[in-house]
C-alpha positions in Angstrom: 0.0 0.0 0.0 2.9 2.3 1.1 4.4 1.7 -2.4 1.0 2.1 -4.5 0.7 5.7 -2.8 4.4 6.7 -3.3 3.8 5.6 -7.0 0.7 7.8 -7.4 2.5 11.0 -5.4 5.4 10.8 -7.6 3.4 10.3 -10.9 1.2 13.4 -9.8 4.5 15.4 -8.9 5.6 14.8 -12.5 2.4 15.7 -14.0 2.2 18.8 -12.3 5.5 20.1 -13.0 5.3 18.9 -17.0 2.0 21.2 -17.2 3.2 23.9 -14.9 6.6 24.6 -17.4 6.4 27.7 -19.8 5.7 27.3 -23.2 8.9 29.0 -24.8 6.9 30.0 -28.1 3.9 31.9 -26.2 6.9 34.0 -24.3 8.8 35.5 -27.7 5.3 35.9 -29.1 4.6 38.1 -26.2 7.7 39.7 -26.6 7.2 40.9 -30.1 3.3 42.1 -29.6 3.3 46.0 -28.9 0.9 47.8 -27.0 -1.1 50.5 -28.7 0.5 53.1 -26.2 3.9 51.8 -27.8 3.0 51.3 -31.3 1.8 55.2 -31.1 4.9 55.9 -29.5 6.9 54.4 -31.8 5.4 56.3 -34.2 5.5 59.6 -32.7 8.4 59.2 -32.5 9.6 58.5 -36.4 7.4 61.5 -37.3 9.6 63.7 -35.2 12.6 62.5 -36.5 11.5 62.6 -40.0 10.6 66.2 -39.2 14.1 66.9 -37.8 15.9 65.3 -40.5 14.0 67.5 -43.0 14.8 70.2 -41.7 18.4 70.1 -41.0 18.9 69.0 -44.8 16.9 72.5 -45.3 14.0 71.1 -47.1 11.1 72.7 -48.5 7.8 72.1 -47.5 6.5 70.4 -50.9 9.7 68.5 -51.1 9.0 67.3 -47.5 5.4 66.0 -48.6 6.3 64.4 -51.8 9.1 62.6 -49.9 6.5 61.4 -47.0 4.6 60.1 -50.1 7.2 58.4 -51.5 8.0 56.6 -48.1 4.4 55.9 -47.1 4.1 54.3 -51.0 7.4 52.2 -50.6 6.3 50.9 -47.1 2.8 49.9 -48.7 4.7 48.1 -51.3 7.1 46.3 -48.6 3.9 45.5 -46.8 2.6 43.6 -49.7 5.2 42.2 -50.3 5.3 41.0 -46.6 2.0 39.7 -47.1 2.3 37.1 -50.2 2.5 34.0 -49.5 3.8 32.8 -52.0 6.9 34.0 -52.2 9.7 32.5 -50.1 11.8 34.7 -47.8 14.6 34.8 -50.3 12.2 36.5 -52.5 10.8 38.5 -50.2 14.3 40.0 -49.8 14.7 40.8 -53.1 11.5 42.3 -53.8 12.3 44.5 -50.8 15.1 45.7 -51.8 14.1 46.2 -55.6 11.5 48.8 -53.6 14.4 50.1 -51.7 16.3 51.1 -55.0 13.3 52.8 -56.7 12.5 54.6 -53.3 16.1 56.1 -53.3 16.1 56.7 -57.0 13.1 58.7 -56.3 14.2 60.6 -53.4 18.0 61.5 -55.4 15.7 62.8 -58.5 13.3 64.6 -56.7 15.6 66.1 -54.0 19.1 66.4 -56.0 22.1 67.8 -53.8 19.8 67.2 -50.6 19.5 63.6 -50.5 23.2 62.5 -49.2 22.6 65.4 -46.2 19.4 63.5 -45.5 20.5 59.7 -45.6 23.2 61.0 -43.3 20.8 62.6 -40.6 18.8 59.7 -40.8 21.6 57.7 -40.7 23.4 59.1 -37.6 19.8 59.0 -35.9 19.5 55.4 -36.1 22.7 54.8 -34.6 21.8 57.4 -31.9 18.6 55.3 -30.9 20.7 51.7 -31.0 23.0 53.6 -28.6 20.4 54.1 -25.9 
């Protein structure tokens, strides 16, 4: 009798601790998922440093909305591309960076001597925001 209980108590003990263990997927999924407050944040925050960027390169007005319209149509294309399942990641890559190349092409045409000063703000406030 002594041993039948033992049995069950150390069955139970190993059932409980097998369900009671983390499932490692749920956790990085949690990870990744914003909140609202920090998906608004996020993007309060590119906005301003869009806006800062512009205007240290010294651009005008209409070149600062046709550029915003050139980034908002390259990111809907990326997201598209995100989207189809069809293509593998490889190719997912590759369209990506196609959009990446017409973006810039775009930008150099329509702002001229202004682009490099631009990339270069933007550039040195990415690194900026990996250092914090």
């Amino acid at each position: 009798m002594k041993h039948l209980f033992a049995t069950l108590f150390a069955v139970c003990l190993c059932f409980t601790a097998a369900t009671a263990q983390e499932k490692v997927a749920d956790k990085a999924s949690q990870e990744k998922m914003m909140s609202k407050e920090d998906k608004a944040a996020a993007k309060a925050k590119k906005e301003a440093d869009l806006k800062e960027a512009f205007d240290k390169a010294g651009l005008t007005a209409v070149e600062q909305q046709k550029t915003k319209t050139i980034l908002e149509e390259t990111a809907a294309m990326n997201k598209t591309v995100k989207a189809d399942a069809t293509l593998t990641d490889d190719q997912k890559m590759e369209k990506a960076k196609e959009n990446t190349k017409v973006r810039d092409s775009k930008l150099k045409e329509l702002l001229g001597d202004k682009y490099k000063p631009l990339k270069d703000i933007q550039k040195a406030q990415k690194e900026a925001a990996q250092a914090k």
